[in-house]
C-alpha positions, -999 to 999 in steps of 0.1 A, spaced: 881 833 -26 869 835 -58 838 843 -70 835 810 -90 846 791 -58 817 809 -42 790 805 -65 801 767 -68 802 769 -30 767 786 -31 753 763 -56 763 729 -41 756 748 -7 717 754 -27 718 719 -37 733 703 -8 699 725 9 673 711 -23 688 675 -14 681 680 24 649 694 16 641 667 -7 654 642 13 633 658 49 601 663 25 612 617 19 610 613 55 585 631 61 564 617 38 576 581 43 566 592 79 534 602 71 528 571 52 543 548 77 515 565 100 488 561 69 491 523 69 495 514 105 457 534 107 450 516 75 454 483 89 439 490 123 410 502 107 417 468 92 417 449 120 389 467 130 368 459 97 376 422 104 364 422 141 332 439 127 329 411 102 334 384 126 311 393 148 283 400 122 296 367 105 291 350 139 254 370 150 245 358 111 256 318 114 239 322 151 206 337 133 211 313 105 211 287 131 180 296 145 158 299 115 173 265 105 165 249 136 127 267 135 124 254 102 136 222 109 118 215 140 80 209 125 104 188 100 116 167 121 81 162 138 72 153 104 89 132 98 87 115 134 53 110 123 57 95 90 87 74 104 56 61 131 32 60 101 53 38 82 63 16 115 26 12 119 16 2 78 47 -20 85 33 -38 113 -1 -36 95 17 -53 63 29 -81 86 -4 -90 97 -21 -87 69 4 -109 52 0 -132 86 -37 -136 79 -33 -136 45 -11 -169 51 -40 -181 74 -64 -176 50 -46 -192 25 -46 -221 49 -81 -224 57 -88 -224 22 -62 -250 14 -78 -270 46 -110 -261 32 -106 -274 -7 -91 -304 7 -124 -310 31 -144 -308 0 -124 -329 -19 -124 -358 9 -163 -349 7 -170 -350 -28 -144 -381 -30 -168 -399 -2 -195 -389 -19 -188 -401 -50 -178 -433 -34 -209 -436 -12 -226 -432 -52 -208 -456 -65 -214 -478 -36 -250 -470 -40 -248 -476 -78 -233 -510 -73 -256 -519 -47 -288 -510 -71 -269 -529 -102 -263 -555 -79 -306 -558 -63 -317 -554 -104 -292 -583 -115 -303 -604 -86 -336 -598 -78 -349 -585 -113 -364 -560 -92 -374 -526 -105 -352 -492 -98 -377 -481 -72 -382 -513 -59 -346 -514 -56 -344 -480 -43 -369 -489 -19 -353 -518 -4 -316 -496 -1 -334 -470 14 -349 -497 43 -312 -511 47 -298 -481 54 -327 -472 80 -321 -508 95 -284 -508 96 -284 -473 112 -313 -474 134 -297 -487 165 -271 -462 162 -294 -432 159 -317 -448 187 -287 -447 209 -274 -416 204 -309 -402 206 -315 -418 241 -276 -405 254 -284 -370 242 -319 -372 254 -311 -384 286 -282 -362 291 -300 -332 286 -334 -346 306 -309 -351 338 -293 -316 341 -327 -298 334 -342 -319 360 -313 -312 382 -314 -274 378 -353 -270 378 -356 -295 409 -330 -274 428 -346 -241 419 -381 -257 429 -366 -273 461 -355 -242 473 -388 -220 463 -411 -242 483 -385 -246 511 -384 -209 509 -421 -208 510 -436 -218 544 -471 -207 543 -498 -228 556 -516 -250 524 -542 -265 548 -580 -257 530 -605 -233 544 -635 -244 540 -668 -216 551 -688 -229 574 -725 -235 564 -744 -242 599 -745 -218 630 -745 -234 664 -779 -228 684 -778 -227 718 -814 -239 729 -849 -246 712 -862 -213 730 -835 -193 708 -847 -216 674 -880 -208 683 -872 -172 683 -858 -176 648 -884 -191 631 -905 -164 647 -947 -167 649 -956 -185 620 -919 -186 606 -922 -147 603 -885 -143 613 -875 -164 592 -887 -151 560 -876 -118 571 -843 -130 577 -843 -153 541 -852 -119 526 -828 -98 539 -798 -122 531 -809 -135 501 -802 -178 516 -824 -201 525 -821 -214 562 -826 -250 565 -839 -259 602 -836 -300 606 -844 -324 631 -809 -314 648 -815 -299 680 -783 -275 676 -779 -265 643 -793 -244 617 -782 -246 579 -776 -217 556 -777 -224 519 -769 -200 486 -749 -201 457 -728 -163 467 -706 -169 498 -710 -136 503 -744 -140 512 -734 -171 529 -712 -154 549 -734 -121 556 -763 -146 565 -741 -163 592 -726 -131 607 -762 -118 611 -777 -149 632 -748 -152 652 -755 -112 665 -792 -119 665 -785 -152 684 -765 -136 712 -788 -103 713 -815 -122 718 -839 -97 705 -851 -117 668 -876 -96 649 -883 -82 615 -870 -46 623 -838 -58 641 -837 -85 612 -831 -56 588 -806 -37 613 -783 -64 619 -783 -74 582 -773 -43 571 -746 -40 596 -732 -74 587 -730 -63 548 -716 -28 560 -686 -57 583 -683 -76 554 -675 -46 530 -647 -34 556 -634 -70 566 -635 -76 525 -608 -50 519 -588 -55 548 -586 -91 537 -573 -75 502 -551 -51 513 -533 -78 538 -533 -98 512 -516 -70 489 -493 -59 518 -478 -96 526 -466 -100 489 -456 -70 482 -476 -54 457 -481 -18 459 -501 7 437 -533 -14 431 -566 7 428 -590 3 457 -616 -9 440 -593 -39 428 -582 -45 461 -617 -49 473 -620 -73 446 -589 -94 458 -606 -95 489 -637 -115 478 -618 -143 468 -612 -153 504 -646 -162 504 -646 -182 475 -628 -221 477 -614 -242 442 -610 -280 448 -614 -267 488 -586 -247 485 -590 -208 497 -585 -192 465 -573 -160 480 -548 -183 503 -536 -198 472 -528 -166 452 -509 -154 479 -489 -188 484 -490 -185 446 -473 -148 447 -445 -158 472 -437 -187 448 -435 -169 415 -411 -139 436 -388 -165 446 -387 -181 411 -382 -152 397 -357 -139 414 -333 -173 407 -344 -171 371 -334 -133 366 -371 -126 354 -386 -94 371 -397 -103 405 -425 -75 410 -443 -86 379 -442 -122 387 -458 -116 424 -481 -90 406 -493 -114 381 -496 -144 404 -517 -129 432 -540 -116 404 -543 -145 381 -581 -155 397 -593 -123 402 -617 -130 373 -632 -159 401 -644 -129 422 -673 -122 400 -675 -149 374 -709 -156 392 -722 -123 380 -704 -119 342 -703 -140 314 -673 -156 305 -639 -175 319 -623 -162 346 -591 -157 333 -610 -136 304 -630 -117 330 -596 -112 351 -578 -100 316 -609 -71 315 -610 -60 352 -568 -55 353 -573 -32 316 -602 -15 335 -580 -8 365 -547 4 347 -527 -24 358 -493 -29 338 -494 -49 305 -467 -68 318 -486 -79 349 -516 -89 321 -493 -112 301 -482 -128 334 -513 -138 345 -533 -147 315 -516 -176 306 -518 -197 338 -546 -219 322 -525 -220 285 -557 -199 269 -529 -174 259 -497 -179 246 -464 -174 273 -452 -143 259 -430 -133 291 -408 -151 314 -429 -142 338 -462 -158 326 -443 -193 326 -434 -188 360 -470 -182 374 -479 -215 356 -453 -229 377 -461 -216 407 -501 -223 403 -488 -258 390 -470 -261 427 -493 -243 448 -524 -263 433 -506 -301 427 -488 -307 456 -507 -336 483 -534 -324 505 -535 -284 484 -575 -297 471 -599 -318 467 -620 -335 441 -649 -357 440 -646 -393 430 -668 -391 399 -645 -365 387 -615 -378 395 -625 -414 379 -636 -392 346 -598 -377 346 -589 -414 346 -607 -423 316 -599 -398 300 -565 -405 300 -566 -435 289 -591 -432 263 -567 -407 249 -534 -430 248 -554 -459 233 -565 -438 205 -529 -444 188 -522 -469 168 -495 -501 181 -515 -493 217 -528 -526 229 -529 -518 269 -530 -486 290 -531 -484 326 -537 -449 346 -521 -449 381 -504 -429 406 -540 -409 411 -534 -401 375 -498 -388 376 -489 -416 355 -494 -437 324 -486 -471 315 -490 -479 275 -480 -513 263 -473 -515 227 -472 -538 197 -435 -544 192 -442 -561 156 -461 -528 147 -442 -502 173 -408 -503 169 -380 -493 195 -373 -456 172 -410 -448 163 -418 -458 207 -395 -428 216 -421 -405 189 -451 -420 204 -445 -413 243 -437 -372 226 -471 -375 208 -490 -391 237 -475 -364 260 -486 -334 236 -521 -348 233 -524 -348 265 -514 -312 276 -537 -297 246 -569 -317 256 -564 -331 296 -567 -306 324 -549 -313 351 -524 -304 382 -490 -312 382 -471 -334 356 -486 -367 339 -461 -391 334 -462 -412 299 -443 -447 303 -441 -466 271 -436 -501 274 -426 -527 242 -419 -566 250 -406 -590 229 -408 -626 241 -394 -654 224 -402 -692 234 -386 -723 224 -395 -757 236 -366 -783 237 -377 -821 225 
């Protein structure tokens, strides 16, 4: 072989070994990049798993920070959305009571139009009429006026009169219903005894030889005993009696107590005069407040100071009209309870009040003064409630009624004191009420007649009907009727009976 042959041999055998070197180095790298890209696009893949999941945790934080920004939004606007559902409804109403309004105001500018259009027909009615009594009668405007006015008070008066009577009778029925049931059921309620105690003035004695001993030698027991009690004993032809007289019923009373002990002792002298006397003041005192606090304990009134209570207790000695005062006040405090307590006044006050409204009559012998003022000075000296004060005080109308309760002890004294058989009175007196009463009704003018009867419960007037008409006779019986509760004391109610008579005769020829 030739050298050229082998060099060409050698030098495509060195490039045949460059192109497989090249062409090893290609795969190789294309090997090597193949490998490059595959990590490449798992760290790829990688990348984007890393991204979706922050992508995912960010839209899930997002989410959460939108919703905790949204939620006090939403409540918001819950509350607005309420808000504006409530001005809505508020809107609606108001625009309801605007239309309402605007209603009553059309209702009401019609009424006065209707008004002012009667009113300026009854003017020009009135205006007509007065033309009309000028032309004709020539009569002057107040003339005229005069004689329109007296029409109209003619035309109209039977219709007021009417009406007047329907209301007044209306009304007049169902008070008297409701007070005569309350009343009815008080003094059914109330079943204490009203039969009048009256003290006894004589003691029984049981032979001369025990009168002798009274009178004593030369009437020296006697004048002790008249002494020591402060009465005067009357001995009169009657064989059994002996008469004690004074003024005080507690001296009375003392005075009788003592004789009847020195009557059944038997031994009658100056000394034992003394004795028994002042054990029958030192009874007295005790039976005194016993009598006050019973009479305290039965009502119900509690808290009263001693001393006042000793005082209540003197008025069972002490008789108005016959009647036991202290029996009254009590009859008097059971009343005004029961009253009360139908009325919804305050029961405690109303007893209170009634069973002390005479306490003044317990020593208005000794102090100046009525009792009712007396009794108004001896409760303030005690402490007693001004309530209580106020209820009593006015019993006689010398105070005004400033309670509920001080109406209801009227009542009560008005029932305990006015019912049949409660007192007495002489016939002088009771013929003075009488005149009175009718001198006091005749004193109006239109009176021609007046006649007092029912014992004075009652009160006939006959009246001029050409000077008294039918209207002004209805005024009249309300004036008489004032008159004669400001100036007339009496019990129980006065009836005033108006009476007008027209009488019309004809003759036929």
């Amino acid at each position: 072989m030739s050298i050229k042959l082998i060099l060409s041999l050698l030098a495509l055998s060195g490039l045949a070994g460059i192109a497989l070197g090249y062409v090893l180095r290609l795969l190789i790298a294309l090997g090597q990049r193949g490998s490059l890209e595959l990590e490449i696009k798992q760290q790829m893949l990688e990348a984007k798993e890393r991204a979706g999941k922050i992508i995912a945790e960010a839209e899930v934080r997002a989410e959460k920070v939108v919703e905790e920004h949204e939620k006090p939004l939403r409540e918001r606007e819950e509350v607005l959305a309420k808000a504006v559902e409530r001005l809505g409804k508020r809107e609606e109403f108001l625009d309801e009571r605007e239309r309402s309004l605007s209603d009553e105001a059309e209702d009401v500018r019609n009424r006065e139009n209707e008004a002012a259009n009667v009113k300026r027909e009854a003017e020009r009615l009135r205006e007509e009429r007065r033309l009309e009594l000028v032309r004709l009668g020539r009569l002057s405007e107040q003339e005229a006026r005069d004689a329109l006015m007296k029409d109209l008070e003619e035309s109209q008066s039977e219709a007021l009169l009417a009406r007047l009577q329907k209301l007044e009778t209306r009304g007049r029925e169902a008070l008297d219903e409701k007070a005569r049931s309350i009343l009815l059921s008080s003094i059914h309620r109330m079943a204490a005894s009203v039969n009048a105690e009256v003290m006894t003035l004589s003691v029984t004695i049981p032979s001369e030889e025990i009168k002798g001993k009274v009178i004593g030698k030369e009437g020296r027991n006697i004048k002790a005993f008249e002494r020591a009690t402060g009465v005067d004993v009357i001995i009169d032809d009657a064989p059994d009696k002996i008469t004690l007289s004074s003024f005080d019923p507690l001296r009375r009373h003392v005075a009788k107590m003592a004789l009847e002990r020195l009557i059944e002792d038997g031994r009658i002298q100056p000394a034992k005069i003394e004795e028994v006397v002042e054990k029958a003041r030192a009874d007295l005192a005790e039976m005194v407040k016993q009598r006050g606090e019973e009479a305290a304990y039965e009502v119900g009134v509690v808290g009263l100071d001693p001393r006042l209570v000793t005082l209540l207790g003197r008025l069972y000695f002490r008789t108005s009209y016959g009647q036991n005062v202290l029996q009254h006040s009590v009859e008097m405090a059971h009343l005004a309870g029961i009253l009360a307590e139908q009325l919804g006044a305050d029961a405690d006050t109303a007893r209170a009040g009634a069973l002390l409204h005479d306490i003044g009559k317990a020593v208005d012998h000794e102090v100046q003064g009525t009792h009712v003022e007396i009794g108004r000075r001896i409760l303030e000296k005690f402490g007693v409630s001004k309530a209580v004060i106020q209820a009593m005080q006015s019993h006689h109308e010398e105070y005004p009624y400033e309670t509920a309760e001080s109406i209801i002890v009227q009542v009560a004294d008005a029932i305990s004191a006015g019912r049949p058989g409660a007192r007495r009175d002489t016939v002088e007196r009771y013929l003075e009420r009488l005149g009175d009463l009718e001198r006091l009704a005749s004193a109006f003018p239109g009176v021609e007649k007046t006649y007092a009867i029912q014992a004075g419960r009652e009160i006939r007037i006959f009246v001029n009907p050409g000077k008294v008409s039918d209207l002004a006779m209805h005024k009249l019986a309300r004036d008489i009727a004032e008159r004669v509760q400001q100036e007339l004391k009496y019990p129980g109610e006065i009836k005033v009976n108006v009476i007008r008579e027209n009488r019309v005769v004809e003759f036929a020829r």
